[in-house]
ChimeraX commands (.cxc) that place a marker at each C-alpha (Angstrom):
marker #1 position 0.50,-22.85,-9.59 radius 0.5
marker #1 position -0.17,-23.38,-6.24 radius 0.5
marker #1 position -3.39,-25.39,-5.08 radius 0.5
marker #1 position -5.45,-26.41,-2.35 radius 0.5
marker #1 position -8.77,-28.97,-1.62 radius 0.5
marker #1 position -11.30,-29.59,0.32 radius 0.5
marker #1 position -8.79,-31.54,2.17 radius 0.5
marker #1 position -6.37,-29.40,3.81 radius 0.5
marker #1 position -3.59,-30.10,1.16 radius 0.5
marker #1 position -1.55,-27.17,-0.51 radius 0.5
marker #1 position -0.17,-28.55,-3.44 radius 0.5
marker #1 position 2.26,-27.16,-6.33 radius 0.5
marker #1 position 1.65,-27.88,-9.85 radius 0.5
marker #1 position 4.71,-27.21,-11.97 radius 0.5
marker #1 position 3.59,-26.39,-15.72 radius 0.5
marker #1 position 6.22,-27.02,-18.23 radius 0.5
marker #1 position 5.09,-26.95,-21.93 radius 0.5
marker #1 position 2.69,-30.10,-21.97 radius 0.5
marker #1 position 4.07,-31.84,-18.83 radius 0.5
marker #1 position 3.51,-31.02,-15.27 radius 0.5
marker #1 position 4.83,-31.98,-11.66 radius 0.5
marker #1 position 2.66,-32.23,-8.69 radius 0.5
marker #1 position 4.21,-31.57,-5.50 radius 0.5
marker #1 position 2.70,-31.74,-1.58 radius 0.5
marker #1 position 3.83,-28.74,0.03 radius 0.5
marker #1 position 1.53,-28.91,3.10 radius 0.5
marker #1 position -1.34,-31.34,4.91 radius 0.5
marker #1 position -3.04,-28.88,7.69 radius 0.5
marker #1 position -5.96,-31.26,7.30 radius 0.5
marker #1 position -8.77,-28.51,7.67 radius 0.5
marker #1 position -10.30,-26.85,4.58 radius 0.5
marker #1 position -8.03,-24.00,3.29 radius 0.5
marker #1 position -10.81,-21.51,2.07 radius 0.5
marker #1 position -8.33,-19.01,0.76 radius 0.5
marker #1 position -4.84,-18.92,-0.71 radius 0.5
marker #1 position -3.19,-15.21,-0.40 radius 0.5
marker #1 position 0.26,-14.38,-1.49 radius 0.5
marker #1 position 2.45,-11.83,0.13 radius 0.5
marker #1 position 2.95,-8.25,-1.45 radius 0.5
marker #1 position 6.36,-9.80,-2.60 radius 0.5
marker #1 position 5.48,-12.84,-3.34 radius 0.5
marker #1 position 7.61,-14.73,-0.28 radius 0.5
marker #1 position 4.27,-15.60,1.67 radius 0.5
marker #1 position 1.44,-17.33,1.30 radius 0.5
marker #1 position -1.00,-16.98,3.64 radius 0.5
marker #1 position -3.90,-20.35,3.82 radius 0.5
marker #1 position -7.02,-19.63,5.76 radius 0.5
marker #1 position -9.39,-21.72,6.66 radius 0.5
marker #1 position -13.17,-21.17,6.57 radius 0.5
marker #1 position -12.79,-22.37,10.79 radius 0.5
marker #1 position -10.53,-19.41,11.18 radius 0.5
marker #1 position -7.02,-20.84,11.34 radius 0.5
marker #1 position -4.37,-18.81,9.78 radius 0.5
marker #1 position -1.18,-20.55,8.38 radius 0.5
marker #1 position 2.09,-19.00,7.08 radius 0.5
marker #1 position 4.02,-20.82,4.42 radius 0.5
marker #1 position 6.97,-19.68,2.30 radius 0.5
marker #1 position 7.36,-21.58,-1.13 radius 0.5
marker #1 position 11.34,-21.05,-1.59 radius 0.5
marker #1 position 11.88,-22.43,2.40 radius 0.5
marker #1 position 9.85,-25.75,1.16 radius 0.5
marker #1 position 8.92,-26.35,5.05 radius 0.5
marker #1 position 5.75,-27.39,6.84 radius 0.5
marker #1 position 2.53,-24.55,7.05 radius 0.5
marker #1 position 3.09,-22.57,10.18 radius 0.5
marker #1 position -0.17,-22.07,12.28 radius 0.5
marker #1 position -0.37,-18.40,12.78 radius 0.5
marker #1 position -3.51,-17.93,14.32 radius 0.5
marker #1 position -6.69,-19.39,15.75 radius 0.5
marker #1 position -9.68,-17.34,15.31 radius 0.5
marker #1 position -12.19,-19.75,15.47 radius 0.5
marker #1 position -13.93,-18.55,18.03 radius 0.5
marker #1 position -14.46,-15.26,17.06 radius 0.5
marker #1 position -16.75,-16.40,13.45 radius 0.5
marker #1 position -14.27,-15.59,11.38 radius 0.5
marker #1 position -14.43,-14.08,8.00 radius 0.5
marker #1 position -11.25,-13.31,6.32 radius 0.5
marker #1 position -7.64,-12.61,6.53 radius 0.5
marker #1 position -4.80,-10.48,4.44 radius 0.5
marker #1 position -1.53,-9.29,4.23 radius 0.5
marker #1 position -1.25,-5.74,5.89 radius 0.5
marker #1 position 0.88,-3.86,3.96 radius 0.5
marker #1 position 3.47,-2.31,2.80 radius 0.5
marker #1 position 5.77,-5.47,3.90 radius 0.5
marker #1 position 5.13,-9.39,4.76 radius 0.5
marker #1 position 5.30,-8.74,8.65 radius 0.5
marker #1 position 1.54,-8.20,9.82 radius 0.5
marker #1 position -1.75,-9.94,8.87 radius 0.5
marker #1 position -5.18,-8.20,9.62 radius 0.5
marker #1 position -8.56,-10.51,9.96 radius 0.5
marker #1 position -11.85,-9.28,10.23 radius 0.5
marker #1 position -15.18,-11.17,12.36 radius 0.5
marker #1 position -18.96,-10.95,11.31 radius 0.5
marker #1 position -18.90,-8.90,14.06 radius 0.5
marker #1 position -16.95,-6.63,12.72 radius 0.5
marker #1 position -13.99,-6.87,14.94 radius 0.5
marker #1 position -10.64,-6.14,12.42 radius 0.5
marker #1 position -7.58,-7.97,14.35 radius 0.5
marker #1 position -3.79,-7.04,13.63 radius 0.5
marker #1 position -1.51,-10.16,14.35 radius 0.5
marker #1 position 2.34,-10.52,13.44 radius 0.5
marker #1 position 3.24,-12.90,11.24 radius 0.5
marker #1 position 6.55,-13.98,12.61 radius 0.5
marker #1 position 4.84,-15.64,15.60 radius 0.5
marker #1 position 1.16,-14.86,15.93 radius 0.5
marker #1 position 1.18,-12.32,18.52 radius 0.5
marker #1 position -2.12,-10.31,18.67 radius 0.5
marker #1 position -1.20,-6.72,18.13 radius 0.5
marker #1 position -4.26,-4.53,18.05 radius 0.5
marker #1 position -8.10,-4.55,17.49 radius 0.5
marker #1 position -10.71,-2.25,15.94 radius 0.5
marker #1 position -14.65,-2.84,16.50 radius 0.5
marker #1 position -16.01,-1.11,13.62 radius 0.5
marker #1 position -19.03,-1.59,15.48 radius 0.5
marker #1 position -21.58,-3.18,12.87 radius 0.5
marker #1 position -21.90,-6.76,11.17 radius 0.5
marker #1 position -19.68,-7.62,7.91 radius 0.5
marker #1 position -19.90,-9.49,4.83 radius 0.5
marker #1 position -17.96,-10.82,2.69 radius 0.5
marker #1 position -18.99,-10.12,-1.23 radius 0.5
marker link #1:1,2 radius 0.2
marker link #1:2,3 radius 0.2
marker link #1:3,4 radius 0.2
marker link #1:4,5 radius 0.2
marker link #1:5,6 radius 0.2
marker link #1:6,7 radius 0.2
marker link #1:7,8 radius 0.2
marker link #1:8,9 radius 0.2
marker link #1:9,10 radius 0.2
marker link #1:10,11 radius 0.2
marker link #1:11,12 radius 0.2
marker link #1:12,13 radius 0.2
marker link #1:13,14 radius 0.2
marker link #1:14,15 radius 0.2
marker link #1:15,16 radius 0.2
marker link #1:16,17 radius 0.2
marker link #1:17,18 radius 0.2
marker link #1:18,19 radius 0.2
marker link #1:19,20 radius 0.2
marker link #1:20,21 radius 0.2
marker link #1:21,22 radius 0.2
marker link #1:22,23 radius 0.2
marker link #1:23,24 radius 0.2
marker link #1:24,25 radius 0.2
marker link #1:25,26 radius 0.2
marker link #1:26,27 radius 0.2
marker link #1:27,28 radius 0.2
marker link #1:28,29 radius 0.2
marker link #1:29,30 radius 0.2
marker link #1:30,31 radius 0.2
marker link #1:31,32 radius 0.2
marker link #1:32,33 radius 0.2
marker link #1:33,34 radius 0.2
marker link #1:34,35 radius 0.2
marker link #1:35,36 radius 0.2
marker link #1:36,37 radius 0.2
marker link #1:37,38 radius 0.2
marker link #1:38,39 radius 0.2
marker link #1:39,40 radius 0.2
marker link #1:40,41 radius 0.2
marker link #1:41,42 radius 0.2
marker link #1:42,43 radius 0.2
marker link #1:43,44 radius 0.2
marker link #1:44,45 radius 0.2
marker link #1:45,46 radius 0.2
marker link #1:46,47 radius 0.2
marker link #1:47,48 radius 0.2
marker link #1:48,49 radius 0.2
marker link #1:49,50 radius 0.2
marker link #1:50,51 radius 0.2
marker link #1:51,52 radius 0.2
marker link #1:52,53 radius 0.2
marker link #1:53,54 radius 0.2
marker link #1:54,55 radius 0.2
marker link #1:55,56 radius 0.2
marker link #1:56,57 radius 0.2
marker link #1:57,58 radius 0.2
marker link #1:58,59 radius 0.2
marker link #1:59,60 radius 0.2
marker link #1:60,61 radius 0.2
marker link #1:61,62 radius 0.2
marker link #1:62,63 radius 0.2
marker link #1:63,64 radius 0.2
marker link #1:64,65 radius 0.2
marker link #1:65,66 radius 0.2
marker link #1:66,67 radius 0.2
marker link #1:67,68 radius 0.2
marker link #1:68,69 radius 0.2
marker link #1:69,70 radius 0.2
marker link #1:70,71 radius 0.2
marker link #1:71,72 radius 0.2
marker link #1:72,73 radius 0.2
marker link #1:73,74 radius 0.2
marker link #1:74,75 radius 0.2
marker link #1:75,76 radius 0.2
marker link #1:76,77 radius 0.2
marker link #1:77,78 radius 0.2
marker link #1:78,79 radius 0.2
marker link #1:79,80 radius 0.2
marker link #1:80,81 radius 0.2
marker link #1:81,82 radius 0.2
marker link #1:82,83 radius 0.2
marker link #1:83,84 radius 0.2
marker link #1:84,85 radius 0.2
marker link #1:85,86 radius 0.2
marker link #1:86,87 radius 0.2
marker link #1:87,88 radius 0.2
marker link #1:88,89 radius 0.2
marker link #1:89,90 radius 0.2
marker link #1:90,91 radius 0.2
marker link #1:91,92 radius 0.2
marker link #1:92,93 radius 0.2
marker link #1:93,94 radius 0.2
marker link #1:94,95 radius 0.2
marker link #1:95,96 radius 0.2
marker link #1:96,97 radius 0.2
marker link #1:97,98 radius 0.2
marker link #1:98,99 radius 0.2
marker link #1:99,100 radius 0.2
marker link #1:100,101 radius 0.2
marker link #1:101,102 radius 0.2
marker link #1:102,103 radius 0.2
marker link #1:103,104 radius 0.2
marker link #1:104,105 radius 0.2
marker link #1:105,106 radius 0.2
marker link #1:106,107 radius 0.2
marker link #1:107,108 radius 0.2
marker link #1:108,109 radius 0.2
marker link #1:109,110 radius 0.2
marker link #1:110,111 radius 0.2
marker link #1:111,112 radius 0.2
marker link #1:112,113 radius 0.2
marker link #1:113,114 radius 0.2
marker link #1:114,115 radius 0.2
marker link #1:115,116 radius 0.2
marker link #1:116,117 radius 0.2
marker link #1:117,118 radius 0.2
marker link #1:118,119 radius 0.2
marker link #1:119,120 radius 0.2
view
């Protein structure tokens, strides 16, 4: 079971039977708003509500990768664009959806879908 709080801290909780283990994967010491796992399951993606985007990969056990900086965009949310683990998409209240590439955070391609969004 993977984790985060209010501050910045991605943690693992390993469940067995009645016992667990509590393990620090990653301090990015901003609010992770949303935890998103990769198609496969390789990936997780943490966003945070200031529109950072970091990459980190559970069986590599290494430090969150900042992906992407959107915060000056007002960012709204980010996913996996699939099939594969390769490309993230984000989307602005403006309504501006992003492509980026997850193996370094190059910004591929826009779309303005021209009108405001929301996130329900």
């Amino acid at each position: 079971l993977f984790f985060s709080a209010q501050e910045g801290i991605l943690s693992f909780y390993h469940i067995r039977d009645l016992q667990y283990e509590i393990k620090i994967c990653a301090d990015i010491s901003q609010p992770i708003s949303s935890l998103i796992f990769s198609p496969d399951y390789t990936s997780l993606l943490l966003v945070t509500d200031q529109g950072t985007v970091y990459s980190y990969r559970p069986a590599h056990s290494g430090e969150a990768v900042k992906l992407l900086d959107t915060s000056s965009s007002c960012f709204l949310a980010a996913d996996f664009l699939t099939p594969g683990n390769n490309y993230c998409v984000s989307v602005t209240i403006s309504g501006e959806v992003q492509v980026w590439s997850l193996e370094d955070g190059t910004f591929l391609s826009k779309l303005n879908l021209g009108t405001e969004v929301q996130v329900t």
